[in-house]
MMTF fields as JSON, N, C-alpha, C and O atoms, coordinates in Angstrom:
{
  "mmtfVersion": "1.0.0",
  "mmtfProducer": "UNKNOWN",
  "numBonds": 323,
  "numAtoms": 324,
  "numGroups": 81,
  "numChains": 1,
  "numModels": 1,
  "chainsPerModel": [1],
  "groupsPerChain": [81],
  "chainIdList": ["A"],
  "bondAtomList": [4, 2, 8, 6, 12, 10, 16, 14, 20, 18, 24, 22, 28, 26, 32, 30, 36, 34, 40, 38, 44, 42, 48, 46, 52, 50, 56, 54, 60, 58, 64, 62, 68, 66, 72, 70, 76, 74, 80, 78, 84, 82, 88, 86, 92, 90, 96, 94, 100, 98, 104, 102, 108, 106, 112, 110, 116, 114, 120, 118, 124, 122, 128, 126, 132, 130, 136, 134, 140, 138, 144, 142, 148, 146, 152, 150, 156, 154, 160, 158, 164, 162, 168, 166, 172, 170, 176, 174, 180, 178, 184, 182, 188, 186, 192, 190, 196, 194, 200, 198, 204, 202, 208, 206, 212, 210, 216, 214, 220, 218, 224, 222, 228, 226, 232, 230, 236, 234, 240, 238, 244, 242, 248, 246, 252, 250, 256, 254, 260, 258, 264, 262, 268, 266, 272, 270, 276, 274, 280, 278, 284, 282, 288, 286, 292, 290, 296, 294, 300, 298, 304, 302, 308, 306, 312, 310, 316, 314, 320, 318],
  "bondOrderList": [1, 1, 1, 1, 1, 1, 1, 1, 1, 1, 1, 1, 1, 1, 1, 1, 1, 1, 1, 1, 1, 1, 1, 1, 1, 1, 1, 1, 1, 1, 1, 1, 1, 1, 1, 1, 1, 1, 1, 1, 1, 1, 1, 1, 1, 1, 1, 1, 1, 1, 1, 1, 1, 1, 1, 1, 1, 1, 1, 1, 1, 1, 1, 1, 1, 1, 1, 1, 1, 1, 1, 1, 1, 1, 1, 1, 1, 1, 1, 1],
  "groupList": [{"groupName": "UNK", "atomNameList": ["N", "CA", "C", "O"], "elementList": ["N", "C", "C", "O"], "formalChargeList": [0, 0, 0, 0], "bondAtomList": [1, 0, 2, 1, 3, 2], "bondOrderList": [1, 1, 2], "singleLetterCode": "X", "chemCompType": "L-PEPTIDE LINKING"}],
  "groupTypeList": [0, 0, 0, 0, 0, 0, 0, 0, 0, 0, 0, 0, 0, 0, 0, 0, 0, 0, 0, 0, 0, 0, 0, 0, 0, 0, 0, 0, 0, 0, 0, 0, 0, 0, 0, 0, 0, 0, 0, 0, 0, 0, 0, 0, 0, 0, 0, 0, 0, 0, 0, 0, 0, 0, 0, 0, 0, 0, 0, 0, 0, 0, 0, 0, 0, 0, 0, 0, 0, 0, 0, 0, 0, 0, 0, 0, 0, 0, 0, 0, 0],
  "groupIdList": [1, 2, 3, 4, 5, 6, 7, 8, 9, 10, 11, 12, 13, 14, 15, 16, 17, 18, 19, 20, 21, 22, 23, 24, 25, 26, 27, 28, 29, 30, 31, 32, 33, 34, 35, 36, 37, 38, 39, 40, 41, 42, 43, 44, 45, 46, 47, 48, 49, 50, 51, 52, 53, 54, 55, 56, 57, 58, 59, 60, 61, 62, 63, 64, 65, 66, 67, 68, 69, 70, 71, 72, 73, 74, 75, 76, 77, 78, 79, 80, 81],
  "secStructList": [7, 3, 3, 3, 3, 7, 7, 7, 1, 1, 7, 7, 1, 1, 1, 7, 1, 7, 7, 3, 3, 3, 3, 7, 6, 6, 7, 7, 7, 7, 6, 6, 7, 5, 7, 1, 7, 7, 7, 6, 6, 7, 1, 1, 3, 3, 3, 3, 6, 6, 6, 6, 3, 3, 3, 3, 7, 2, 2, 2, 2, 2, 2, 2, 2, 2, 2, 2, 2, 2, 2, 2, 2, 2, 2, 2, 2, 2, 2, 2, 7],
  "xCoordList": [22.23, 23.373, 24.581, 24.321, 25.738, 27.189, 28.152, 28.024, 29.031, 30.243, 31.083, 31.891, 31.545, 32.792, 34.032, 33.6, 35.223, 36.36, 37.189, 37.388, 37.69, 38.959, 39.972, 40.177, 40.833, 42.169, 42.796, 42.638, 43.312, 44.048, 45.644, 46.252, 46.212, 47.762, 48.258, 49.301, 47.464, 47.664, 45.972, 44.995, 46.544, 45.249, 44.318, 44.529, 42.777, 42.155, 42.093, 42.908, 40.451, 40.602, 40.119, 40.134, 39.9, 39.184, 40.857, 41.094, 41.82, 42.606, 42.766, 43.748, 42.049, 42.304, 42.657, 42.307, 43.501, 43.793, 42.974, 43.369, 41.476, 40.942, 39.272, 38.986, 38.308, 36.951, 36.174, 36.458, 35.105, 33.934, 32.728, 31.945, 32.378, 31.115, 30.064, 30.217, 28.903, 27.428, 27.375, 27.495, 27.182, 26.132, 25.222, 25.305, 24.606, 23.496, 24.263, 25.461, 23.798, 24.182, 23.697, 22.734, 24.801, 25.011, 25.197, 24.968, 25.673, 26.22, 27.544, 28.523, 27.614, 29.32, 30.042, 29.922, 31.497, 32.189, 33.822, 34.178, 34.569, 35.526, 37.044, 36.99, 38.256, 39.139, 39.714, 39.294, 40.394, 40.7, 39.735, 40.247, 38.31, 37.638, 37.645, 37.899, 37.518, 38.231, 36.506, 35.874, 35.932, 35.235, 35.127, 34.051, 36.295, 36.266, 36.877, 38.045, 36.649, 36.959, 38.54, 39.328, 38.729, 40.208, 39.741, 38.687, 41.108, 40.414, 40.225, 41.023, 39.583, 39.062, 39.992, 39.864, 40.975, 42.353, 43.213, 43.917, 43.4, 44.104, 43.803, 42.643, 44.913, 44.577, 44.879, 43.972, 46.044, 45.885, 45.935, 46.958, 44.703, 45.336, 45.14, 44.405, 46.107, 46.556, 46.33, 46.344, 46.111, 45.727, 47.147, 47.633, 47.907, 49.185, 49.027, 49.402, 48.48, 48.491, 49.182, 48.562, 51.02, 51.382, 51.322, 51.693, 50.832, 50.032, 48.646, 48.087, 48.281, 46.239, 45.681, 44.707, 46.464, 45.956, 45.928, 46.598, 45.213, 45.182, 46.454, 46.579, 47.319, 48.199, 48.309, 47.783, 48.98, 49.277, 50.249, 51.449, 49.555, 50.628, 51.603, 51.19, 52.739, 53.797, 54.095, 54.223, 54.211, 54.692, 53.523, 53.81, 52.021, 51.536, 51.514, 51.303, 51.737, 52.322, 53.366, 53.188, 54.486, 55.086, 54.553, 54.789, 53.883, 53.768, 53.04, 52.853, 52.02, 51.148, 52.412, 52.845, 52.738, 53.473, 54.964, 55.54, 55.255, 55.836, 55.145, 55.737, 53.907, 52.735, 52.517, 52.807, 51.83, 52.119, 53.308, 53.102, 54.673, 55.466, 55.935, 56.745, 55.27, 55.392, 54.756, 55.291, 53.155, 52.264, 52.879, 53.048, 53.098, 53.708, 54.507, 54.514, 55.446, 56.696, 55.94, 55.663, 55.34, 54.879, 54.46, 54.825, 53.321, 52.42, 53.552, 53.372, 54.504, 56.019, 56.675, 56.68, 57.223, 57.493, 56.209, 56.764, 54.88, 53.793, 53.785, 53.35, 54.457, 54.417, 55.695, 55.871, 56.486, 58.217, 57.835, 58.2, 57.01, 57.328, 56.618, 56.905],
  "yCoordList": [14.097, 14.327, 13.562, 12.495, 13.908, 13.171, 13.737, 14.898, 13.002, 13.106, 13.606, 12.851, 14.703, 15.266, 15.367, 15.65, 15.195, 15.178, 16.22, 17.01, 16.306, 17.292, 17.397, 17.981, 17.332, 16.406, 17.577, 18.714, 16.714, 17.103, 16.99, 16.03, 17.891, 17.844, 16.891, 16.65, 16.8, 16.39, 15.378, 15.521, 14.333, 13.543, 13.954, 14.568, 13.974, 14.566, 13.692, 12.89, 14.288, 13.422, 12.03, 11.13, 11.683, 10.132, 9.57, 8.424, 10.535, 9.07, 9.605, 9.169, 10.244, 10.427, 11.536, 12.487, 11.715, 12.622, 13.26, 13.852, 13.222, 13.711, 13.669, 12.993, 14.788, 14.739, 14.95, 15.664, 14.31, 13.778, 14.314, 13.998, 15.193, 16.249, 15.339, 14.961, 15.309, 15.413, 16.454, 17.341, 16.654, 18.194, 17.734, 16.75, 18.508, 19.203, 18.704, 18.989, 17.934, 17.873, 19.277, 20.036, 19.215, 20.79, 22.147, 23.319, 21.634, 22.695, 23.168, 22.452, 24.186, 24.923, 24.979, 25.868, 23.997, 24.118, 24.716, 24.9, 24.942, 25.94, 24.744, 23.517, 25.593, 24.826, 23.508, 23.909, 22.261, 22.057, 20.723, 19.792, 20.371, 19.881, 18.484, 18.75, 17.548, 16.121, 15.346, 15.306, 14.737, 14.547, 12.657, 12.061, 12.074, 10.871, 10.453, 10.825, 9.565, 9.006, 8.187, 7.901, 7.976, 7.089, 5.408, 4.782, 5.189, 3.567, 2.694, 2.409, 2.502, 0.959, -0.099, -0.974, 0.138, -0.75, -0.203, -0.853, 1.286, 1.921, 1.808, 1.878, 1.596, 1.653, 2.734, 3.109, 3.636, 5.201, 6.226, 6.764, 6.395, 7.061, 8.801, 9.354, 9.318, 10.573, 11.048, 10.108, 12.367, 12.885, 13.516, 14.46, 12.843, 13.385, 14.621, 14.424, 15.818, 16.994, 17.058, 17.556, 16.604, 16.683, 15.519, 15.692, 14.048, 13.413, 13.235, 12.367, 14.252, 13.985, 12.596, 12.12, 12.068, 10.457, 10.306, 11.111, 9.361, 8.885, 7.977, 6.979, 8.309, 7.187, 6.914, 7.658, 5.858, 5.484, 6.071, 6.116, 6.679, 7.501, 6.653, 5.85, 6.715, 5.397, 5.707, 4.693, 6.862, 7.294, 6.496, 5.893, 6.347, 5.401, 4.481, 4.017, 3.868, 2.526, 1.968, 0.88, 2.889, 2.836, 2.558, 1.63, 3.548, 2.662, 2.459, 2.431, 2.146, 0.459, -0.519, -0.632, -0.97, -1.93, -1.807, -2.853, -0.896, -1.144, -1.335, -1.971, -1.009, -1.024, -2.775, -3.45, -3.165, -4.524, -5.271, -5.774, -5.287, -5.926, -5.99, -6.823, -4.907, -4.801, -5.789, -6.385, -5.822, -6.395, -8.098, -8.824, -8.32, -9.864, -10.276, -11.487, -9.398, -9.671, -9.276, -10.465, -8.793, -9.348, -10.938, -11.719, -11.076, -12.168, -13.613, -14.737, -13.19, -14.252, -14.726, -15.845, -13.347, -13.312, -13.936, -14.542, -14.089, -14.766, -16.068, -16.725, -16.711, -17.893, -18.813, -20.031, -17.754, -18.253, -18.502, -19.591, -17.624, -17.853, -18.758, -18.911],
  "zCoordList": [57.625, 58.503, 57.95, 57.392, 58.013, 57.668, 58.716, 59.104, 59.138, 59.765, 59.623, 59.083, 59.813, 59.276, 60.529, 61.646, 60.423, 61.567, 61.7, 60.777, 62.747, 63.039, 62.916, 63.98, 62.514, 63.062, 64.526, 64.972, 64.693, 66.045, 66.229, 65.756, 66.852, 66.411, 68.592, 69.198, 68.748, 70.655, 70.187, 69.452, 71.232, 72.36, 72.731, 73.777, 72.288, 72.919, 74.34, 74.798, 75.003, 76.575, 75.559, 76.399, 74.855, 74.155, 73.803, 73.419, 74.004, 73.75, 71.783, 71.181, 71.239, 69.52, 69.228, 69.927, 68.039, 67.136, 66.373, 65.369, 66.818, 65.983, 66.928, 67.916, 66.062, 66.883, 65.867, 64.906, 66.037, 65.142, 65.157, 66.053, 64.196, 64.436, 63.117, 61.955, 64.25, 62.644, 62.398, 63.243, 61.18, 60.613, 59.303, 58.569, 59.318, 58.484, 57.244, 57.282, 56.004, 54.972, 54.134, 54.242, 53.305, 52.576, 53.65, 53.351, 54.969, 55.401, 55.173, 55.381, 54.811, 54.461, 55.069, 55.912, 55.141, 56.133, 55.9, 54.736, 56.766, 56.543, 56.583, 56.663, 56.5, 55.894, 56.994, 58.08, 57.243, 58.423, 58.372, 58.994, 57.711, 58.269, 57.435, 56.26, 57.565, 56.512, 56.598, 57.654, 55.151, 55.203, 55.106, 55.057, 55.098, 55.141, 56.054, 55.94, 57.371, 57.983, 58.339, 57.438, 59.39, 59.797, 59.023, 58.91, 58.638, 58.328, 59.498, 60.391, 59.4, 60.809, 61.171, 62.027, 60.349, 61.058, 61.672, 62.444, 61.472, 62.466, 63.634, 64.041, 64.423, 66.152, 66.708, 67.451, 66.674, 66.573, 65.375, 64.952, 64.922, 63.567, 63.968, 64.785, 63.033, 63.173, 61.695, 60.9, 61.101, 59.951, 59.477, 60.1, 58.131, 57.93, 56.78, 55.625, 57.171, 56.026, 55.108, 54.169, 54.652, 53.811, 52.976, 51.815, 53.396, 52.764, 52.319, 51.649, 52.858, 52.973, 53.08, 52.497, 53.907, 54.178, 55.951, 56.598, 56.588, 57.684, 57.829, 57.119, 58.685, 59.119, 60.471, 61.299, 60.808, 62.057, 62.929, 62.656, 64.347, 65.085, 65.744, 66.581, 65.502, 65.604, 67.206, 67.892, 67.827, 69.314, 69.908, 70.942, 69.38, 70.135, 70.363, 71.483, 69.319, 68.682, 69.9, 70.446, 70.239, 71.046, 72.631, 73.405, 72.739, 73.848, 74.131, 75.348, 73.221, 73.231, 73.666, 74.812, 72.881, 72.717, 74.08, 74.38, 74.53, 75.82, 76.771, 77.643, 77.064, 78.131, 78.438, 79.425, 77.027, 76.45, 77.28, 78.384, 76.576, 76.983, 78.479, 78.887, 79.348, 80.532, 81.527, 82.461, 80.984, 81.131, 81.227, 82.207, 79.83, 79.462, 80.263, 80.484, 80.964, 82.069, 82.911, 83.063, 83.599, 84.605, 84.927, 85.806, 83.565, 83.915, 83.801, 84.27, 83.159, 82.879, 84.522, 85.035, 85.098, 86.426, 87.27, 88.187, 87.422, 88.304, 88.335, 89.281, 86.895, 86.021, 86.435, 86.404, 86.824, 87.254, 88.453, 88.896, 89.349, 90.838, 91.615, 92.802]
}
């Protein structure tokens, strides 16, 4: 068995750009289908076709990181009062 991925152009419900099938080694698979994995440091990675590389989806990035800073001001404001 080996892993092969999807990429995805939207979120699936997991929250990823992408979905993760086992199959059958030496099964024939059709165009679309990426046989090496996101790197493990990505925190949202997204599949860039005109690079053929995994990169980081920066809109998530986004708001990670406002969610984050929301969070921080809050716990700032609990700290003030």
């Amino acid at each position: 068995m080996r892993t092969v991925y999807l990429p995805l152009e939207e979120k699936n419900k997991q929250g990823k750009f992408y979905t993760e099938f086992q199959t059958p080694d030496g099964l024939p698979l059709g165009e679309g289908i990426i046989y090496v994995g996101p790197d493990e440091h990505l925190k949202y990675p997204k599949y860039d076709w005109t690079k053929g590389v995994w990169v980081e989806d920066k809109d998530s990035i986004i708001e990670y990181m406002k969610t984050e800073l929301e969070s921080l001001k809050a716990r700032l404001d609990k700290l003030e009062a």
